[in-house]
C-alpha positions as CSV (number, residue, x, y, z in Angstrom):
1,X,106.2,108.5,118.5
2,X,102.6,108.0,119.4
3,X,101.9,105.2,121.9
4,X,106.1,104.6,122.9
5,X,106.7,105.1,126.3
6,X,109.9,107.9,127.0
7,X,113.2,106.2,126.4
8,X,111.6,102.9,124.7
9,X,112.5,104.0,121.1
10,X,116.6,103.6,122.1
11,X,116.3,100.1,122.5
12,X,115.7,100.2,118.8
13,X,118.9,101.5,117.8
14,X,122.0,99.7,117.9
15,X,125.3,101.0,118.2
16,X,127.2,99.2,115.5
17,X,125.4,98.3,112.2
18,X,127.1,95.9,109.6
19,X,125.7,95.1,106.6
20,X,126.1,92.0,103.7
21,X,124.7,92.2,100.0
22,X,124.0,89.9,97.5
23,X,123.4,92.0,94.2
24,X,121.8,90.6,91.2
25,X,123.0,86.6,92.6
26,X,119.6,84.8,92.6
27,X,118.3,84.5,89.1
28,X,115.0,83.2,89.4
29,X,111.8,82.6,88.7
30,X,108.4,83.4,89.3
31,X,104.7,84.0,88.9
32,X,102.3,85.9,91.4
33,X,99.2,83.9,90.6
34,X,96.5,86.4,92.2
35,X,97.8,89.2,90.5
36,X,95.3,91.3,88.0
37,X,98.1,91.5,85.5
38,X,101.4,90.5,83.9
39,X,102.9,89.3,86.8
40,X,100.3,86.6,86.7
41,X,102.7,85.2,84.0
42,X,106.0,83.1,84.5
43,X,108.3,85.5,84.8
44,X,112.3,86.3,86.0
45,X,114.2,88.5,88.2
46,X,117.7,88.3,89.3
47,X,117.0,89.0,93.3
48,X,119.2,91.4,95.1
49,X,119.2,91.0,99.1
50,X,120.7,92.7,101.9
51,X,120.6,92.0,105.7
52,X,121.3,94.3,108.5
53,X,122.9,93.0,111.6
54,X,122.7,95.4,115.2
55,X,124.2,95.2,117.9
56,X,125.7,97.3,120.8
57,X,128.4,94.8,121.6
58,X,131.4,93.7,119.4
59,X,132.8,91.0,118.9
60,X,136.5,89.6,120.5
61,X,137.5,90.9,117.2
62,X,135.7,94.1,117.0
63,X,133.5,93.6,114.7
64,X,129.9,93.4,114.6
65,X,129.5,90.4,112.1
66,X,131.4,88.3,110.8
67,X,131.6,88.5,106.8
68,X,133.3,84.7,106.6
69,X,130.7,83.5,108.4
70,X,128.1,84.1,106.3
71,X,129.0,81.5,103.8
72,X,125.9,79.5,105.1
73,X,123.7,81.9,105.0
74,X,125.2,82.0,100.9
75,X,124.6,78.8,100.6
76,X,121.1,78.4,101.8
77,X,120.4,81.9,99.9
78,X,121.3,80.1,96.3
79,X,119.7,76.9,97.1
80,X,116.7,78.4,97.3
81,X,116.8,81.1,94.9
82,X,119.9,80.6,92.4
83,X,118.4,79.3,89.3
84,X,114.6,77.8,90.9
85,X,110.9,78.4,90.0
86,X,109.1,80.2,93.2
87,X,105.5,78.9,93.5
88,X,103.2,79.7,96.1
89,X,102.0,76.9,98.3
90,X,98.4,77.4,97.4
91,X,98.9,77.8,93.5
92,X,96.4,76.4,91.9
93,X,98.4,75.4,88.9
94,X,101.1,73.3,91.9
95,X,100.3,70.2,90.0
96,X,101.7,71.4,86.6
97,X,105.0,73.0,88.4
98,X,105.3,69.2,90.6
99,X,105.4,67.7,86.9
100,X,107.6,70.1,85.9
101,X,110.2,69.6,88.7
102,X,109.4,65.8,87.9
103,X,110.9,65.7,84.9
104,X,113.9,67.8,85.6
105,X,112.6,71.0,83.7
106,X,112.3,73.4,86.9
107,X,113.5,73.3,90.3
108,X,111.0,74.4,92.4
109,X,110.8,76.3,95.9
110,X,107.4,76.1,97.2
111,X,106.7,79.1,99.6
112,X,104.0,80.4,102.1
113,X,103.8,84.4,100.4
114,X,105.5,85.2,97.4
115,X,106.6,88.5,96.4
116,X,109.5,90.8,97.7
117,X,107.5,91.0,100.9
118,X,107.0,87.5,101.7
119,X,110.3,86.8,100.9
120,X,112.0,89.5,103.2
121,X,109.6,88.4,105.8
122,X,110.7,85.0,105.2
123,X,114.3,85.6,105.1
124,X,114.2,87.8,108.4
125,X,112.5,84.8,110.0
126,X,114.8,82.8,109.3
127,X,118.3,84.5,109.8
128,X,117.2,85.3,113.3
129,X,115.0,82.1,113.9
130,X,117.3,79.6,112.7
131,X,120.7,80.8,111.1
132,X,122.1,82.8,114.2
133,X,121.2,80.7,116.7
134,X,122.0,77.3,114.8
135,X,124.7,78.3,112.5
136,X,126.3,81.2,114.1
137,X,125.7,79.9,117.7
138,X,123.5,81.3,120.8
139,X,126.2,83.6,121.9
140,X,126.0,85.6,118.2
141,X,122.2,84.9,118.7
142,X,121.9,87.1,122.1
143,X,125.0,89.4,120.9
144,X,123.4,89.7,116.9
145,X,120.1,90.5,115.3
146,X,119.5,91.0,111.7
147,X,116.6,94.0,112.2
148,X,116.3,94.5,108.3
149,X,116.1,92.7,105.2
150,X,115.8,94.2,101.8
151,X,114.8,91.9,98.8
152,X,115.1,93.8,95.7
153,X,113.4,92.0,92.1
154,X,114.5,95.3,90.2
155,X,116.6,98.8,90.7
156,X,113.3,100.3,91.0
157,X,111.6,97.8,93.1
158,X,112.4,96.5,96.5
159,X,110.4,95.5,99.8
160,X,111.8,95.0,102.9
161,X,110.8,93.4,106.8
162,X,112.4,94.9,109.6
163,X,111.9,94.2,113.3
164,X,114.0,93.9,117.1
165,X,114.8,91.6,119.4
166,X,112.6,93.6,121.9
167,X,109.7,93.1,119.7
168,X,109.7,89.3,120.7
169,X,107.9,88.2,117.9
170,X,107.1,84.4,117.1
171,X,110.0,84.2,114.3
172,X,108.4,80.4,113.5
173,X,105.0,81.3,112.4
């Protein structure tokens, strides 16, 4: 790989990869106001997501995550997608979808970058920003990283953000 120093590129595979799904459980709404077509429009999807936890180091049970313990990350996942209207912060039309949720027509979920992009980026951010470290605790924070997160709006379409531990991003920005 051009510009990766000899031996950096293992420290970007783990040894033990588990992996948790959530297919076709957020039904939701949206509209991607700066597009040039439909998808300008109100329109549906029923979200698909899956998230890819590394590490090199099981747990004292031998495992690399723990399925139970994502009923959280569930919860948080369905609050904000299960049955809600996605808007983009800077929507011009925010007004209309406030008076919406005002009169208990829509539930919204207001949102820097729509899209299956934004949303993987979104999601990664938080898993490893806030849900490890808070939920799961520090130690699954410094044993676990989620380094992939898919977001899928059909069969045919999907997005997803991937990054490391080593890459030290700022997860809060």
């Amino acid at each position: 790989m051009h510009g990766v120093r000899k031996g950096e590129q293992m420290n970007r595979k783990y040894k033990y990869v588990s992996t948790k799904e959530y297919i076709d459980a957020f039904p939701c709404a949206y509209r991607q106001w700066k597009a040039d077509s439909h998808c300008n429009l109100i329109h549906g999807y029923s979200f698909s997501m899956k998230f890819y936890f590394g590490t090199n180091e099981l747990d004292v049970r031998n495992w690399a995550m723990d399925y139970g313990g994502l009923r959280d990350l569930k919860e948080f996942l369905e609050d904000q997608f299960d049955h809600t209207l996605l808007v983009a912060e800077d929507d011009p039309k925010m007004w209309l979808f406030k008076q919406l949720q005002e009169n208990h027509l829509a539930k919204l979920t207001i949102l820097p970058k729509l899209g299956c992009e934004g949303l993987a980026d979104m999601l990664y951010k938080y898993v490893n920003g806030v849900y490890l470290p808070e939920v799961m605790g520090p130690g699954e924070a410094e044993r676990l990283w989620c380094f992939r997160v898919e977001v899928r709006e059909t069969q045919s379409n999907m997005a997803y953000r991937e990054g490391y531990r080593e890459d030290n991003e700022d997860l809060f920005v």
